[in-house]
N, CA, C and O of each residue as an XYZ file, in Angstrom:
628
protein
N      23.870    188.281    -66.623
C      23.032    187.989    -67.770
C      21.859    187.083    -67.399
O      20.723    187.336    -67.801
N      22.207    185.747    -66.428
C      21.033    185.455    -66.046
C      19.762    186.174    -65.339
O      18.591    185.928    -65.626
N      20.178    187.065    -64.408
C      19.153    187.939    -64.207
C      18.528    188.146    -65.420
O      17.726    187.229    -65.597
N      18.526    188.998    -66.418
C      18.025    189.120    -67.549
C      16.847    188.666    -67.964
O      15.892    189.391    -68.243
N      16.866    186.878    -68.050
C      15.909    186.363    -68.289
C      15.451    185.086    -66.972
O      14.489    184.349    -67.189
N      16.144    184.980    -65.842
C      15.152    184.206    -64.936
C      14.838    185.886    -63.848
O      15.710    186.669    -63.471
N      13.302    185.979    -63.593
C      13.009    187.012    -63.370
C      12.125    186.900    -61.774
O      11.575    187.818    -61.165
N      12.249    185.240    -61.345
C      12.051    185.156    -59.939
C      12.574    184.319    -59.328
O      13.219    183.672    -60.152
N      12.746    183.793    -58.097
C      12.417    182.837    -57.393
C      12.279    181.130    -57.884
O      13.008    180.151    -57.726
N      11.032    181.344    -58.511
C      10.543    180.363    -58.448
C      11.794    179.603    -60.109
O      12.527    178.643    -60.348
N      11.185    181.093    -60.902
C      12.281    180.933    -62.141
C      14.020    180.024    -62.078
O      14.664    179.225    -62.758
N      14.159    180.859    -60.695
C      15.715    180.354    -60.456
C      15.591    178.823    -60.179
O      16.352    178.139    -60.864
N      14.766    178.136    -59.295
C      14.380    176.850    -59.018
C      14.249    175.759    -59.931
O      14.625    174.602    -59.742
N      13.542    176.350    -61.186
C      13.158    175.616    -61.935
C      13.846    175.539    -63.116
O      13.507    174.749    -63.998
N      15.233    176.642    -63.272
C      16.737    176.499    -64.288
C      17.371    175.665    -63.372
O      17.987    174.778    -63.964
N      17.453    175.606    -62.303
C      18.624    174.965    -61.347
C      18.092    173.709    -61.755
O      18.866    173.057    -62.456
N      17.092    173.235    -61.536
C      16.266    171.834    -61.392
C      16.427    171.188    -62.799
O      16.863    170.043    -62.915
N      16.112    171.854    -63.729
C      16.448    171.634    -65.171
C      17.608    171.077    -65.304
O      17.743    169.889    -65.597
N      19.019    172.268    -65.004
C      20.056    171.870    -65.082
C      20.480    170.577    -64.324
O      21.432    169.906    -64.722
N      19.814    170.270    -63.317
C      20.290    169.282    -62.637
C      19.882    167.691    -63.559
O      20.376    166.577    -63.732
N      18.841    168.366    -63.903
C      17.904    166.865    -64.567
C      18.707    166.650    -65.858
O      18.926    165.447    -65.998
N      19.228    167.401    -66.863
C      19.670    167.299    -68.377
C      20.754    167.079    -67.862
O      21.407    166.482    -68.717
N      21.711    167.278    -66.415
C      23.007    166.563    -66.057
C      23.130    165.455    -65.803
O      24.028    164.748    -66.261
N      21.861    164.919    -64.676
C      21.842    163.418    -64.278
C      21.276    162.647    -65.242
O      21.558    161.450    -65.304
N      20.176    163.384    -66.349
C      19.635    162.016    -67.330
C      20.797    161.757    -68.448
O      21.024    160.710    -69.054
N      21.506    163.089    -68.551
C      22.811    162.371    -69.763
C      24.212    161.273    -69.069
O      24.960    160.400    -69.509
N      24.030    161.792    -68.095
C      24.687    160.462    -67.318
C      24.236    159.308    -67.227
O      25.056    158.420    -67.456
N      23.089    158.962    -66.942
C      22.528    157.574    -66.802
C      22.766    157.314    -68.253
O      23.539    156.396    -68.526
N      22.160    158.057    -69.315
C      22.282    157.331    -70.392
C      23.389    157.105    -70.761
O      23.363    156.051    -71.397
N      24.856    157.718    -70.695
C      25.968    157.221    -71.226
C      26.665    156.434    -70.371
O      27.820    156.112    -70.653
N      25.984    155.965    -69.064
C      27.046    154.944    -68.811
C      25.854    153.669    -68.350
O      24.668    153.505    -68.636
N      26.698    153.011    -67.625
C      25.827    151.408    -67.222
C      24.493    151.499    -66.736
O      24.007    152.368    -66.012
N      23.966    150.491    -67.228
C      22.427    150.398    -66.252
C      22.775    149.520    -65.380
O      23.838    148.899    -65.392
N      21.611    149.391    -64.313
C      21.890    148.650    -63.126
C      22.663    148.920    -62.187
O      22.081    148.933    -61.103
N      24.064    149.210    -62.130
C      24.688    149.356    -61.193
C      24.253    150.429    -60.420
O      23.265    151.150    -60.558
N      25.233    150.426    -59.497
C      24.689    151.574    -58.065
C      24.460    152.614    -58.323
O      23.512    153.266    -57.884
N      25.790    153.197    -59.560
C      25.471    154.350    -59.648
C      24.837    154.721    -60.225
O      24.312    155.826    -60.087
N      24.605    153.787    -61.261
C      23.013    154.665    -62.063
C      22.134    154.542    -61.391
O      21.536    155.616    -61.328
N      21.423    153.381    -60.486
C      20.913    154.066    -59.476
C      20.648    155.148    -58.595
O      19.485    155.348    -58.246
N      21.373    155.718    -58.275
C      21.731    156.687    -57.280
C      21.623    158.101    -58.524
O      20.848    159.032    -58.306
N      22.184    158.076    -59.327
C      22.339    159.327    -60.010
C      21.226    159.363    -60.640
O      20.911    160.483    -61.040
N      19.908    157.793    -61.066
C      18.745    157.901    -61.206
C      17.871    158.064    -60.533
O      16.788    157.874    -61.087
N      17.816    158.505    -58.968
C      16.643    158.708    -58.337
C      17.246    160.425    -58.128
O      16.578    161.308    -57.589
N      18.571    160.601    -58.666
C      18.448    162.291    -58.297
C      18.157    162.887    -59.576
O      18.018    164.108    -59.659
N      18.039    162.041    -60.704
C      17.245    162.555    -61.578
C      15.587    162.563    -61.728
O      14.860    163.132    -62.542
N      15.360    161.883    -60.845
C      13.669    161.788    -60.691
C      13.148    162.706    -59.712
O      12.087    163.317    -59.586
N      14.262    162.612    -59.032
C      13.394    163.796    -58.201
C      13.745    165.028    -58.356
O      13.174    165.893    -57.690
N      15.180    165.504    -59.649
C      14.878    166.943    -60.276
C      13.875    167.199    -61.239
O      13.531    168.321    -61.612
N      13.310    165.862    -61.720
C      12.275    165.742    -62.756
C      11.334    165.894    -62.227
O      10.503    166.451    -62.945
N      10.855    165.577    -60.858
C       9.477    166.129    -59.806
C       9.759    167.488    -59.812
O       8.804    168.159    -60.203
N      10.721    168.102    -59.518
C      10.668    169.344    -58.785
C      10.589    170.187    -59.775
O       9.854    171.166    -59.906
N      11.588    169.647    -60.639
C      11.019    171.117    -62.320
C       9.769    171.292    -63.102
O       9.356    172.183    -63.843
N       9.320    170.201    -62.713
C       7.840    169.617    -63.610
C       7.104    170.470    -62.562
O       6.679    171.586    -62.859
N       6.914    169.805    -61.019
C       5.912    170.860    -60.391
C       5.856    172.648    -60.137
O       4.876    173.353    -59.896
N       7.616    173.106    -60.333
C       7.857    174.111    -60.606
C       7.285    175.245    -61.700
O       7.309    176.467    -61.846
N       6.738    174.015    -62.400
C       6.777    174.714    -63.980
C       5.370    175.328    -63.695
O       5.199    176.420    -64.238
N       4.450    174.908    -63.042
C       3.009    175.178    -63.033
C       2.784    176.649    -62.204
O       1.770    177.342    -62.290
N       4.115    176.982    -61.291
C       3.860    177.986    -61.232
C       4.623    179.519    -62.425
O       4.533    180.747    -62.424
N       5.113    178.784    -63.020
C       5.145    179.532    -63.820
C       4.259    180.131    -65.192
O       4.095    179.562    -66.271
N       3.724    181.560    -64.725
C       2.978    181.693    -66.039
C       3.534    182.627    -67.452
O       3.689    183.848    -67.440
N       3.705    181.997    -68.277
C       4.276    183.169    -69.319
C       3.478    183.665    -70.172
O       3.312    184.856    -70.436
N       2.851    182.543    -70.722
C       1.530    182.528    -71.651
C      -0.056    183.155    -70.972
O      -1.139    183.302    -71.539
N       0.153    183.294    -70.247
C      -1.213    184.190    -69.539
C      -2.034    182.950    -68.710
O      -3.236    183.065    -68.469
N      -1.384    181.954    -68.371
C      -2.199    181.043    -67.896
C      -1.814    179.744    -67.930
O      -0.598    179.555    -67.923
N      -2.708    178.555    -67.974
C      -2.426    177.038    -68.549
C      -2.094    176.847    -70.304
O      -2.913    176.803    -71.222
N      -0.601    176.756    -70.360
C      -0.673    176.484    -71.527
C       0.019    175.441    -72.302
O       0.090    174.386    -71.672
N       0.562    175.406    -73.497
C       1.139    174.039    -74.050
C       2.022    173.539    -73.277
O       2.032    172.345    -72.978
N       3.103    174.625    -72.748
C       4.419    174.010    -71.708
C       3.760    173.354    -70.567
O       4.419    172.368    -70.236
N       2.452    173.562    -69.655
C       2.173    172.837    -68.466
C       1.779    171.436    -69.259
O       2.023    170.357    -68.720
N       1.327    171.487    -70.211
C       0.664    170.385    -70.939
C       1.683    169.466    -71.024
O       1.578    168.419    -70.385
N       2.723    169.693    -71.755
C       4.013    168.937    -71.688
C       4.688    168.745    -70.489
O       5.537    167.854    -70.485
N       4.451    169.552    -69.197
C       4.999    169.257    -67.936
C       3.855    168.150    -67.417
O       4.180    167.559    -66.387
N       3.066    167.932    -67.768
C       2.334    166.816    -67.243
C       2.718    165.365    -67.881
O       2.827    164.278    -67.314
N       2.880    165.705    -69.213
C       3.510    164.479    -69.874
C       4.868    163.892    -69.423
O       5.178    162.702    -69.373
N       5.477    164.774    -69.164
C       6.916    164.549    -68.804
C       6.898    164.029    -67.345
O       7.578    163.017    -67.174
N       6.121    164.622    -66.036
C       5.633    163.579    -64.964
C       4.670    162.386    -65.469
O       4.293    161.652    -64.556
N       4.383    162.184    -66.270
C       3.784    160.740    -66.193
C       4.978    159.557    -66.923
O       5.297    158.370    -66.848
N       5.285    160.639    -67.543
C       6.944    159.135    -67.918
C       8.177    158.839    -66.754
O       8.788    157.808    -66.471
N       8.236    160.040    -66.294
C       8.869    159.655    -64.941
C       8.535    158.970    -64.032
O       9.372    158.585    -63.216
N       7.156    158.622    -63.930
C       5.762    157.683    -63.056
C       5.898    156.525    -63.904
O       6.082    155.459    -63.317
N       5.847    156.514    -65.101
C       5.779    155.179    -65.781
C       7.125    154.240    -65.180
O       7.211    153.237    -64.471
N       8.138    155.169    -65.892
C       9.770    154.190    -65.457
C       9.804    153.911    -64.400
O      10.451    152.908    -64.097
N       9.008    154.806    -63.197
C       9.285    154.346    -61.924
C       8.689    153.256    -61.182
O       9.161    152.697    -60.192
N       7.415    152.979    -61.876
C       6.125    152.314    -61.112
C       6.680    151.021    -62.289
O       5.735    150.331    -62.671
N       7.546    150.772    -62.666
C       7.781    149.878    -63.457
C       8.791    149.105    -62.460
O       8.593    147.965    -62.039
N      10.026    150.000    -62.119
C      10.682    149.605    -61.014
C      10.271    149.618    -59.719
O      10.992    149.050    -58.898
N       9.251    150.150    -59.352
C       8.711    149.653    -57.710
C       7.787    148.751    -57.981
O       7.229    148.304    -56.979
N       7.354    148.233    -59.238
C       6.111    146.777    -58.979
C       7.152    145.997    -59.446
O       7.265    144.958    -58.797
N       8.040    146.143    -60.440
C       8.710    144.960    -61.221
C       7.650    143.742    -61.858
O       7.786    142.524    -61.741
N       6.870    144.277    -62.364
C       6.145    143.627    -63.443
C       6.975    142.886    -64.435
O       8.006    143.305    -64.960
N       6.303    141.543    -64.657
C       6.817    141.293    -66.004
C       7.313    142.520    -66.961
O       6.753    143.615    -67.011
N       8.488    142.129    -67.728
C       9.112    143.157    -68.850
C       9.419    144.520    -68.091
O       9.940    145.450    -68.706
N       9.021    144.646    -66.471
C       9.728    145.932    -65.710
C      10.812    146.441    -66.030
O      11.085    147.450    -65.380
N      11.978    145.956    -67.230
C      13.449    146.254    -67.361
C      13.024    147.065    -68.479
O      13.488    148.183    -68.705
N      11.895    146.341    -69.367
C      12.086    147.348    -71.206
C      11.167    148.440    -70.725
O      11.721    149.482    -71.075
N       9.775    148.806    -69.949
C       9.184    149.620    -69.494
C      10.231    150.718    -68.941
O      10.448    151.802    -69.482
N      10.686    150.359    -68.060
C      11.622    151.411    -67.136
C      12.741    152.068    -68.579
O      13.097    153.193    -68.926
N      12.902    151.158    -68.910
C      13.963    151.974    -69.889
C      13.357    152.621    -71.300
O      14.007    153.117    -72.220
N      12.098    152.485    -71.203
C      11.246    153.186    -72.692
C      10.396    154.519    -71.896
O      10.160    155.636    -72.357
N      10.108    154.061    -70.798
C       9.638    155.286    -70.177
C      10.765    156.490    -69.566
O      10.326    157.639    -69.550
N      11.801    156.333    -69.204
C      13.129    157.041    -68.617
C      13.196    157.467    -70.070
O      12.759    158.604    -70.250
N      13.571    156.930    -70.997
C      14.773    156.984    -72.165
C      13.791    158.266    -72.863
O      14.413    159.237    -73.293
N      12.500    158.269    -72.958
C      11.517    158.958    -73.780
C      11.395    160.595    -72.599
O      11.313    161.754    -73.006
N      11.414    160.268    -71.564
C      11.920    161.394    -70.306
C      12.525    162.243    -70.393
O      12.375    163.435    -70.127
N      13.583    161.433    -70.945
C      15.110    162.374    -71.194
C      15.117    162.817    -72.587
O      15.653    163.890    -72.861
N      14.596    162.123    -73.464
C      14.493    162.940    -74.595
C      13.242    164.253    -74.367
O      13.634    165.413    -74.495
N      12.000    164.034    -74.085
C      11.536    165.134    -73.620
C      12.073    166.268    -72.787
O      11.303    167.225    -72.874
N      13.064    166.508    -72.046
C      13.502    167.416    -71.480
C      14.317    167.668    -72.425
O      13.579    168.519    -72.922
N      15.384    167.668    -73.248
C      16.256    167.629    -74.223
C      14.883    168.638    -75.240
O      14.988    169.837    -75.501
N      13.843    167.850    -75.600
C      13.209    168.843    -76.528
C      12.471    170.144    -75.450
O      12.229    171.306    -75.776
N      12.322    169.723    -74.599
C      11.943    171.489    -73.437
C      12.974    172.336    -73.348
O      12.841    173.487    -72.932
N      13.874    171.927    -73.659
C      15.423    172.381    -73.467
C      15.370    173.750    -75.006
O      15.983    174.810    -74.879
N      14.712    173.492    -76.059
C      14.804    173.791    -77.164
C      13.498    175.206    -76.642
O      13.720    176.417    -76.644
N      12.450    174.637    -76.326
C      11.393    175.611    -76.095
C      12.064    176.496    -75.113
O      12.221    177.698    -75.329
N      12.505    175.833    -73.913
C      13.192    177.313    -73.185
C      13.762    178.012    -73.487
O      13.682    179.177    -73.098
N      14.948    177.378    -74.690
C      16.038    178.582    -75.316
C      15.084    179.499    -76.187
O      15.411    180.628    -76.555
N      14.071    178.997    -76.430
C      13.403    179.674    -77.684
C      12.521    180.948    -76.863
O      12.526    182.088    -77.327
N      11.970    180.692    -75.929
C      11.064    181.004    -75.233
C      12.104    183.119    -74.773
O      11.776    184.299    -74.894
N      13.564    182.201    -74.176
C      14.493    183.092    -73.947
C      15.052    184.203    -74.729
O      15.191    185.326    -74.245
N      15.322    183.947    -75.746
C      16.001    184.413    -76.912
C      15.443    184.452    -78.038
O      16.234    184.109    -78.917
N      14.057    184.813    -78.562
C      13.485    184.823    -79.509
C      11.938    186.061    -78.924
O      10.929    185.982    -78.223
N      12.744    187.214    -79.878
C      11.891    187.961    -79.371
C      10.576    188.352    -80.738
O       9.934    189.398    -80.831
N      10.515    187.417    -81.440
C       9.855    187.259    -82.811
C       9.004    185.949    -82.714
O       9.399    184.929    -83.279
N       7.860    185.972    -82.015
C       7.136    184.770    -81.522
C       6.308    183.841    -82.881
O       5.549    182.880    -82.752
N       6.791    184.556    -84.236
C       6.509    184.113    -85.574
C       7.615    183.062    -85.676
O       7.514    181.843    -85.818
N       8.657    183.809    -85.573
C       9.968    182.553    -85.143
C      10.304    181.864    -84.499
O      11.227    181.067    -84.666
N       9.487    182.035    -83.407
C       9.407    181.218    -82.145
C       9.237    179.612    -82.753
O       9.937    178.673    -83.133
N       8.250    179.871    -82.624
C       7.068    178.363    -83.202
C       7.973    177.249    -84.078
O       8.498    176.213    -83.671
N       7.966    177.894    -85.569
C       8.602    177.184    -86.366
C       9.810    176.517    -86.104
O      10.035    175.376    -86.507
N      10.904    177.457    -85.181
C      11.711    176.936    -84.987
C      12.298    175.938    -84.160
O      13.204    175.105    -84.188
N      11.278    176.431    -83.308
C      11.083    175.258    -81.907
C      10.602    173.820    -82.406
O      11.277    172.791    -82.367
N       9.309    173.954    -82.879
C       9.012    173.087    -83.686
C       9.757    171.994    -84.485
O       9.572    170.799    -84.252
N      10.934    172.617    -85.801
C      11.907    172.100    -86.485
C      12.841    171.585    -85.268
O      13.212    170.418    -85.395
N      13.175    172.102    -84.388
C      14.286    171.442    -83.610
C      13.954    170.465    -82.521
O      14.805    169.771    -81.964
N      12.669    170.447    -82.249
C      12.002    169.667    -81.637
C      11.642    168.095    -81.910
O      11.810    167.127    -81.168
N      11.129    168.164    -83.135
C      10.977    167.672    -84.046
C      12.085    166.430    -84.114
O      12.000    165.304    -83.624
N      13.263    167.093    -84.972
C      14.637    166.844    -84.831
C      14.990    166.042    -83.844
O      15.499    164.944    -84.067
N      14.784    166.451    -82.769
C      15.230    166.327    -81.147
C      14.453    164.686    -81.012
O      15.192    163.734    -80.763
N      12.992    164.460    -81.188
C      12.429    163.132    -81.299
C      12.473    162.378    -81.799
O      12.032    161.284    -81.448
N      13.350    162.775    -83.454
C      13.340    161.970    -84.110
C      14.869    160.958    -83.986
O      14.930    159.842    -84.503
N      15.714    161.414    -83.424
C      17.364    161.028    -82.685
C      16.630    160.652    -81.857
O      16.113    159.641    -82.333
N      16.319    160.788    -81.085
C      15.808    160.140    -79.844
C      15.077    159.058    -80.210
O      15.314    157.982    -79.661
N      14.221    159.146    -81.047
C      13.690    157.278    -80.943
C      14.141    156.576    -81.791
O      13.622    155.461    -81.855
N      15.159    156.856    -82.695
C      15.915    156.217    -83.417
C      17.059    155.609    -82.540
O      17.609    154.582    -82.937
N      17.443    156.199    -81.359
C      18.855    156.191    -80.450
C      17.723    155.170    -79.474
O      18.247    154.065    -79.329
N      16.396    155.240    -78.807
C      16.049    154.438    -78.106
C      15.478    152.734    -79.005
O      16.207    151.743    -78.952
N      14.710    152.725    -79.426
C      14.468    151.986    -80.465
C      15.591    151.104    -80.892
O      15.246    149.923    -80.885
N      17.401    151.393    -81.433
C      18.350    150.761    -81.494
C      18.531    149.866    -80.545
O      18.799    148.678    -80.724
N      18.325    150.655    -79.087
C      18.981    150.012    -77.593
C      17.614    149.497    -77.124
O      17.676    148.657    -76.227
N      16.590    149.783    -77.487
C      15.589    148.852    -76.802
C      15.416    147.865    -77.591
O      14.877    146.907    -77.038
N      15.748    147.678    -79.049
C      15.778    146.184    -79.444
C      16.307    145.169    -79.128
O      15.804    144.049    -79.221
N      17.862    145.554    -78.536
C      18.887    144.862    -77.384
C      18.290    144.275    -76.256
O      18.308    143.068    -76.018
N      17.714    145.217    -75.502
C      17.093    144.905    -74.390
C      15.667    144.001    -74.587
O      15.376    143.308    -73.612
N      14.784    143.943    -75.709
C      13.889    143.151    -75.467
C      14.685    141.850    -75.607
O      14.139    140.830    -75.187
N      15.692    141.775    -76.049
C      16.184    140.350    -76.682
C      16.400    139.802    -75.313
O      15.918    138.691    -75.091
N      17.113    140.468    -74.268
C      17.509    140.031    -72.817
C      15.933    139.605    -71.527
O      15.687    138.878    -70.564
N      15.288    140.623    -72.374
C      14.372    140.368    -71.486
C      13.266    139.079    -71.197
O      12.496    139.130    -70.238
């Protein structure tokens, strides 16, 4: 069935990479910060977040440059933010890293919605709206869920 709908190469790279990234960012978020292993299971999420993001550009579905590369650029610059937060360690480097990661992972979580849609929606009238509504959805848990835990964290910081 996957044949079906990944239809190259590059396609297969960039589900694998996905999958890897929506595995390692729901891990970091449900368990400890700081320690080793979120460490470790956070730089193999950054660098499935490089590789699916640059993946994505060769993919064309839309006939060209379109909203999804647009959002693959956004989604590498929050992965750049959290990171360049932790390699300068700037003042407040702890709430940065964790507003830029945390907003990361919710963005892939809402790409997650456009791919299924993209896959399985052969009514591109339905496409939109629905992606949209669940998207939507998808940001609005998400900064309600970051926002809770980053009020914690400014208090520490």
């Amino acid at each position: 069935m996957l044949n079906d709908i990944i239809h190259s190469n590059i396609g297969w790279f960039h589900f694998i990479t996905s999958v890897l990234a929506l595995l390692t960012g729901t891990i970091v978020l449900l368990n400890e910060k700081g320690t080793g292993f979120h460490k470790k299971i956070g730089y193999v999420y950054v660098i499935s977040m490089f590789a699916l993001n640059f993946s994505s550009f060769f993919i064309v579905s839309f006939g060209g440059f379109s909203i999804f590369h647009f959002f693959a650029i956004v989604s590498l610059l929050t992965v750049l933010g959290g990171m360049r937060a932790v390699w300068l360690r700037h003042v407040n480097w702890l709430v940065a890293h964790y507003y830029f990661m945390s907003w990361s992972v919710v963005g892939l979580y809402a790409a997650l919605w456009s791919e299924i849609g993209t896959r399985f929606t052969s009514n591109m009238k339905d496409f939109w709206w629905v992606v949209v509504l669940v998207t939507v959805l998808t940001i609005a848990i998400g900064a309600r869920i970051i926002n809770k835990n980053g009020k914690k964290l400014n208090l520490r910081s």
